[in-house]
C-alpha positions as CSV (number, residue, x, y, z in Angstrom):
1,X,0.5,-58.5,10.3
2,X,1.1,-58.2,14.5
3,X,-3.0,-57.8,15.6
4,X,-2.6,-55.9,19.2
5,X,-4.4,-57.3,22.2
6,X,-4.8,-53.3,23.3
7,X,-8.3,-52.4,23.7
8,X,-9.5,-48.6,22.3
9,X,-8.3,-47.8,26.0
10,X,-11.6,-47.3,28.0
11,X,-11.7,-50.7,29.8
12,X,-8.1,-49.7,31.6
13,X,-9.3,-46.6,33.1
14,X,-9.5,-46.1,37.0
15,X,-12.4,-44.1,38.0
16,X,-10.2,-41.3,38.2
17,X,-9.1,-40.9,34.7
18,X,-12.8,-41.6,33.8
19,X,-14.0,-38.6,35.9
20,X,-11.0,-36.3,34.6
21,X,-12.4,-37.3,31.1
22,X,-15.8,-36.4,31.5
23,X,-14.6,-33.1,32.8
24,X,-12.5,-32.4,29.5
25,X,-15.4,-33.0,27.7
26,X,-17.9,-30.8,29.4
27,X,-15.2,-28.1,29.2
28,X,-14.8,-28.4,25.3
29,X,-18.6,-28.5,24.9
30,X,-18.9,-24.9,27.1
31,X,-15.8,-23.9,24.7
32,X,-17.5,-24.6,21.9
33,X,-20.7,-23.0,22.8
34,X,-18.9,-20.0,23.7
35,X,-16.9,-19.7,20.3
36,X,-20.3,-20.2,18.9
37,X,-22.0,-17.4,21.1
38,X,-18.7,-15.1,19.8
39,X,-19.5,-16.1,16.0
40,X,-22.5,-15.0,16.3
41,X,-22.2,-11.7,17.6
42,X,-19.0,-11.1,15.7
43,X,-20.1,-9.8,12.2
44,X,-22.6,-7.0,14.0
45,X,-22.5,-3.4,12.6
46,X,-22.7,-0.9,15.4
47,X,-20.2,-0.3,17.6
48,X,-19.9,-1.7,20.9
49,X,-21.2,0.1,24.0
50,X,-20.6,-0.9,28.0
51,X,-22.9,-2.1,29.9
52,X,-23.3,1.4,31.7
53,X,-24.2,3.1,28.7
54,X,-26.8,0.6,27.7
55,X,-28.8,0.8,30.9
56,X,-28.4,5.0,30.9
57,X,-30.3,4.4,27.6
58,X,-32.9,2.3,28.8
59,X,-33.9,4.7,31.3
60,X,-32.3,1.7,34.5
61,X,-31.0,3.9,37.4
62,X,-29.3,2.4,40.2
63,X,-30.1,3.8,43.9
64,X,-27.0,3.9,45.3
65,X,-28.2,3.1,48.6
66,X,-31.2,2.5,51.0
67,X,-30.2,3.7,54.5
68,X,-33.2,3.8,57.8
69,X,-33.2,6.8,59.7
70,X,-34.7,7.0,63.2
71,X,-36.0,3.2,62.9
72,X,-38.5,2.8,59.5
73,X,-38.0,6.1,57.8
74,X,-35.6,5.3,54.6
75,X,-33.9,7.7,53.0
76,X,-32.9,6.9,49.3
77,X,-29.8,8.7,47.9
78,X,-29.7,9.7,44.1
79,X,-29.5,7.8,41.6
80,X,-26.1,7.4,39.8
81,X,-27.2,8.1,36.6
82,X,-29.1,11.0,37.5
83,X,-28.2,14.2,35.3
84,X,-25.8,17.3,36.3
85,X,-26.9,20.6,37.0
86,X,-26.4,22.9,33.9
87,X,-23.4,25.6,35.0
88,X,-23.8,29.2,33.3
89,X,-21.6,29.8,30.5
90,X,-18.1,31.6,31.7
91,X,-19.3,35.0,30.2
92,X,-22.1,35.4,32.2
93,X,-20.6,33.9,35.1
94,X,-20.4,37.1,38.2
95,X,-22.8,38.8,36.7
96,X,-25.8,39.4,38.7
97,X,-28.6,39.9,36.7
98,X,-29.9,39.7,33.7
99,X,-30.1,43.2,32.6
100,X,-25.6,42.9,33.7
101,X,-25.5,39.9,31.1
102,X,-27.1,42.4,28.5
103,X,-24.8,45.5,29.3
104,X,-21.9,43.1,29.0
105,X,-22.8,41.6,25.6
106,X,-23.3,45.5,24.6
107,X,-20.1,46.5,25.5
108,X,-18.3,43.0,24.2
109,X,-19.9,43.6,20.6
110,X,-18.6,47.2,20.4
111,X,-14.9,46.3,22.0
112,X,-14.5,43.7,19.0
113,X,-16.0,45.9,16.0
114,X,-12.1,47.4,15.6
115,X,-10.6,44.8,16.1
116,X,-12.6,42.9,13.1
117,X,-11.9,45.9,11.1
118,X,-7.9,45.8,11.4
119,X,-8.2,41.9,11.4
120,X,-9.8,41.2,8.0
121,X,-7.0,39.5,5.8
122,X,-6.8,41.2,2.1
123,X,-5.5,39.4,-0.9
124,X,-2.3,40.9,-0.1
125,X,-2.1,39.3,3.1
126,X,-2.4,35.5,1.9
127,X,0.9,35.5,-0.1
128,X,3.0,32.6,1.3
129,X,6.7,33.9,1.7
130,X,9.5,31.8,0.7
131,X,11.6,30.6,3.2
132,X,15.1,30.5,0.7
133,X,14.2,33.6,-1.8
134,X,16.0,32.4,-5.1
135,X,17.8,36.5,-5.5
136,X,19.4,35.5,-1.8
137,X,21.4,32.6,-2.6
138,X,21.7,31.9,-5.9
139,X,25.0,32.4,-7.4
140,X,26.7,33.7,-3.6
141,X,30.4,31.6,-3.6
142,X,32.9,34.4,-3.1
143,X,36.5,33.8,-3.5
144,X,38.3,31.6,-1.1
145,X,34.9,29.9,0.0
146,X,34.9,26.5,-2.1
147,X,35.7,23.9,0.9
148,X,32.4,25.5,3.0
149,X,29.4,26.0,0.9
């Protein structure tokens, strides 16, 4: 048996290689703690939500900005998160008042009372047709007619 005079190979490095390997190693013990941070949070069940949506839950609003006017008065702007105005509904938008939203509804009610009246499906109504009726085409190959069916 040949016994080699090599060494496990640490006594050969320059200070170079030593440095690159203590990097490699810090960098697969922040992998690993990563995977592990991943593993962990992996097997949750709720469904994930942005970091935006978190903070609009915890009530965190973000001024947009700070600005001085006229030398120490600030001015803050609104917040992002801030909610919308509520916009009336399309049917009562143009209408003036609310006694014109009433007379509207009024007059909508009675315009559609016909038309529910003719619209109301019987049983007759809900038979599905057939799209090939069986009397049509059954039994229809005249004389003459065998090459195009």
């Amino acid at each position: 048996a040949v016994v080699s005079t090599q060494s496990t190979g640490d006594e050969n490095l320059t200070e170079e290689q030593m440095e690159i390997r203590e990097k490699a190693g810090l960098i697969r013990k922040e992998k690993a703690i990563i995977r592990h941070k991943h593993r962990l949070n992996k097997h949750r069940n709720r469904t994930p939500m942005s970091e935006r949506v978190i903070r609009k839950k915890q009530g965190v609003k973000r001024a947009r900005s700070v600005s001085n006017v006229a030398g120490d008065v600030a001015m803050e702007v609104d917040s992002k998160f801030q909610t919308k105005k509520i916009k009336p509904g399309r049917d009562v938008s143009g209408l003036r008042d609310e006694k014109q939203v009433k007379a509207v509804r009024i007059l909508k009610k009675r315009s559609q009372i016909k038309m529910n009246q003719f619209g109301r499906a019987g049983e007759a109504d809900r038979h599905i047709a057939a799209k090939l009726p069986k009397h049509l085409f059954s039994g229809k190959r005249g004389a003459g007619k065998t090459q195009r069916r």
